[in-house]
N, C-alpha and C positions, 0 to 999 in steps of 0.2 A: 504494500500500500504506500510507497514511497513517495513523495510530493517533489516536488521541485515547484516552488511558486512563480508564475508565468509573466509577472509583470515588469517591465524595464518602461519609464515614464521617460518621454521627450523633452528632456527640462529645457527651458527656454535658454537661450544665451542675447542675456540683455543688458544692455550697457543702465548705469545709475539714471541716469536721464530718461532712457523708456520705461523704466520699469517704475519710474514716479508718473509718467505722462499717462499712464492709462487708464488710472480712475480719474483722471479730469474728462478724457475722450469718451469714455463712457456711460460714465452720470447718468447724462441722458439716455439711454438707452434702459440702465437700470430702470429709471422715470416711468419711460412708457413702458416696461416690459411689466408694470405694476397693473398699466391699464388693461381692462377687460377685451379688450379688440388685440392685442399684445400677442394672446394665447393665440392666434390665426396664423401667426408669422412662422414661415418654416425651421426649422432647429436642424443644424446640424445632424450628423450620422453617427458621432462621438463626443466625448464633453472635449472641453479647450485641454489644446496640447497632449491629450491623448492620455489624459490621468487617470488614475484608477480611485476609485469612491469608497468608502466603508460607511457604515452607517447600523443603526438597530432595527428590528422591522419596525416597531414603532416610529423611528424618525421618517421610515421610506413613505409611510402609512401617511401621517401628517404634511408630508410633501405633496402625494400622490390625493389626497382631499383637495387640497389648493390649486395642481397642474398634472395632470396622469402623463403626459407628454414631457414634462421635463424629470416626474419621477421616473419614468422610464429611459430617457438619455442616459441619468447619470449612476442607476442603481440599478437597471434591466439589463443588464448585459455580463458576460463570464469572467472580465475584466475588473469588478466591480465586488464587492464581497457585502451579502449583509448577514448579520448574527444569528442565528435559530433560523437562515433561511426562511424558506418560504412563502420566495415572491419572485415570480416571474423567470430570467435564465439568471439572475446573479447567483455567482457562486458562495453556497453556503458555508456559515463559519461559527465556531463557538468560542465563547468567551467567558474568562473565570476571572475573579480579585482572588479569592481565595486557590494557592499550588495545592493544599491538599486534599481540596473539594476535588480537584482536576485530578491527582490521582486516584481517589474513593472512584468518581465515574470513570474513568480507563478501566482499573480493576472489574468493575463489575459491570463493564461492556454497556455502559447505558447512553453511548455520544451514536447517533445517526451514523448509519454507514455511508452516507451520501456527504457527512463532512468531513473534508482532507485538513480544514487549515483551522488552528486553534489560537485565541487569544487570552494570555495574562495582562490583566491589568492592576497591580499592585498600585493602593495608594494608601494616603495618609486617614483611614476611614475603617469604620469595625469591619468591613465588609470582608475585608483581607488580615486576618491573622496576627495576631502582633509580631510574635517573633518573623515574618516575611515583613513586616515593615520594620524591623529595625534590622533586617539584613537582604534588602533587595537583592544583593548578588549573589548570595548564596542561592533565595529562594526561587529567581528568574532561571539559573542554572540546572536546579532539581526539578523546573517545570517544560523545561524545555530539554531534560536528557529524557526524563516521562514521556513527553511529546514524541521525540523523535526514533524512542524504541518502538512504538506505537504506529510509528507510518507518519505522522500530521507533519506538514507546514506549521511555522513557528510566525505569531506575531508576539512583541515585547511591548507596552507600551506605559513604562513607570512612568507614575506622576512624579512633579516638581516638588508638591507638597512633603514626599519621602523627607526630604532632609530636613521636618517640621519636628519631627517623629523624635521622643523624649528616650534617651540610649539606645539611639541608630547609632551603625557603624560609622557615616557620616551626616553630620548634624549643620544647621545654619552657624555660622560665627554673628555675634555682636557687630549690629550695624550692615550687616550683608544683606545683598536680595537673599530670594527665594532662588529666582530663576541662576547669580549669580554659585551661591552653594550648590546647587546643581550643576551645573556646568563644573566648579570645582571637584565636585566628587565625581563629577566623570563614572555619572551612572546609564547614560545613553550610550558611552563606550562599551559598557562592558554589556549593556542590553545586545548590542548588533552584534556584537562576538558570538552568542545565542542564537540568534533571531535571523529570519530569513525575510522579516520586516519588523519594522519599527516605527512608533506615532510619537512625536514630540507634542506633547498634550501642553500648547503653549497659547490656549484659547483666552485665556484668563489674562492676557494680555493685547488679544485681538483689537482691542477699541484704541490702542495707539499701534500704528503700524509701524515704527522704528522699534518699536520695544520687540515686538512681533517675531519682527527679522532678524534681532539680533539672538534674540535664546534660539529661533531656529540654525538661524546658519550656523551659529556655535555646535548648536547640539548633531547639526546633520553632518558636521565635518568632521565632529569627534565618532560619529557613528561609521561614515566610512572609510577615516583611517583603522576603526580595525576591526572593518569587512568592508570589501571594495563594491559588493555584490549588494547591500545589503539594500530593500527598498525602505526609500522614509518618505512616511506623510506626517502632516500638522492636522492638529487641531482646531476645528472651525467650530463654535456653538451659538446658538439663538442667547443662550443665557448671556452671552455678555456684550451685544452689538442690539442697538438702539435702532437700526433701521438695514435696508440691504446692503449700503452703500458700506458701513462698517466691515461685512463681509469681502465684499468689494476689492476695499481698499488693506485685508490684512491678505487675501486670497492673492494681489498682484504682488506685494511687496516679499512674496519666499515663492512666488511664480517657476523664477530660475534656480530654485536648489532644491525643492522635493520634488516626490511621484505621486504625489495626490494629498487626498488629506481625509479625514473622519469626520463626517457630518453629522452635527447632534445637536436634535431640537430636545432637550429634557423635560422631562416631566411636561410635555405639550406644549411649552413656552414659546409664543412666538413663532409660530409653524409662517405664518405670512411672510417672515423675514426671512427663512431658507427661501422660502419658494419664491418672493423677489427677488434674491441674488442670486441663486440657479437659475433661475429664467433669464435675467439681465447677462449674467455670463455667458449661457450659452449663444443668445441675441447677439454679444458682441464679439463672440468667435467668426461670424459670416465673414 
């Protein structure tokens, strides 16, 4: 059951100058792609630059309520990965906070034989274990050797908050970001070492696009110095952009350095703000 995960993303190669000019260029577009006559206009055959989507069915679901045509560009296709499956051709995927939940089900055979690619999401939250939050690298490692005697595709996708975590192996210092300690403790290195993909969950910074860019590029440069192979997306969420244009504008500015990014409208928040800036995206890939 051996996976090899199929996606290599087109990254854009754009100079500082374009890669600021194009949520000015497309503003508008986002604008009218909001309007009701909007949805008439043809979309593309793939989403922009040829990226690969992740999402929950729940977020595909809240999407596909608002536009079934752009839920399906960017989340109907084998390119594309959503969680528990069960929607349309994207290829199915499971997801755990918790490494020892994931091996309890391995064990006792209860993960869908139709799913190849599995995801850990360890964060600073009961959901995941304490001792994996106060040793992400051990516990990414025991989730991903589980995985891959198993067959599965490896996604890694540790929060930033990890380094919040009271006797983690690495902790925030006095006066540091979040995103800064992270990046120091060079926990998205040692996730792609593992992982056959990785999500820099750096949403929570979406609504300034410098901020945005920089824990990405940092995190995606430490992630494929060491694994060349390895795919990275960002984190995009409704929870923390005000309108589409937010999305927008944190979606161009790591344009040129991931393979996609994880869409997530939570807890139903906001489902019009994906689906304004999917639409408006796709609109201005013609």
């Amino acid at each position: 059951m051996g996976v090899a995960f199929p996606f290599r993303a087109r990254r854009r190669a754009a100079g500082a100058a374009v890669l600021w000019m194009m949520p000015v260029v497309v503003a508008a577009v986002v604008a009218l792609a909001l309007l009701p006559g909007a949805r008439r206009h043809p979309l593309p055959d793939a989403p922009p630059l040829g990226q690969v989507w992740m999402a929950t069915p729940h977020t595909v679901r809240s999407i596909q309520t608002g536009d079934q045509r752009v839920a399906q560009l960017f989340f109907g296709r084998p390119s594309s990965y959503v969680l528990s499956g069960g929607w349309d051709s994207a290829t199915p995927a499971l997801a755990w906070a918790s490494g020892s939940r994931f091996e309890v089900a391995v064990a006792q055979g209860r993960i869908p034989t139709d799913v190849h690619t599995v995801m850990y999401d360890p964060e600073a939250w009961s959901a995941t274990p304490i001792w994996e939050r106060r040793h992400p690298e051990a516990a990414m490692r025991l989730f991903s050797e589980t995985a891959r005697e198993a067959g599965y595709a490896v996604v890694l996708t540790p929060h930033p908050g990890l380094v919040e975590v009271a006797g983690a192996a690495c902790t925030r210092r006095s006066g540091e970001s979040m995103a800064t300690a992270f990046l120091r403790c060079r926990i998205m290195a040692r996730a792609a070492r593992l992982a056959d993909v990785v999500e820099v969950q750096a949403q929570y910074l979406e609504s300034d696009p410098v901020a945005y860019r920089a824990l990405v590029v940092a995190a995606a440069d430490q992630a494929r110095s060491a694994n060349a192979e390895v795919v990275v997306l960002a984190g995009l969420s409704t929870r923390f952009a005000a309108d589409p244009q937010v999305l927008l504008n944190a979606w161009d500015a790591v344009s040129d350095v991931v393979d996609g990014h994880y869409m997530a409208v939570p807890e139903g928040i906001n489902p019009e703000i994906a689906v304004g800036f999917l639409r408006g995206l796709a609109q201005s890939d013609r």
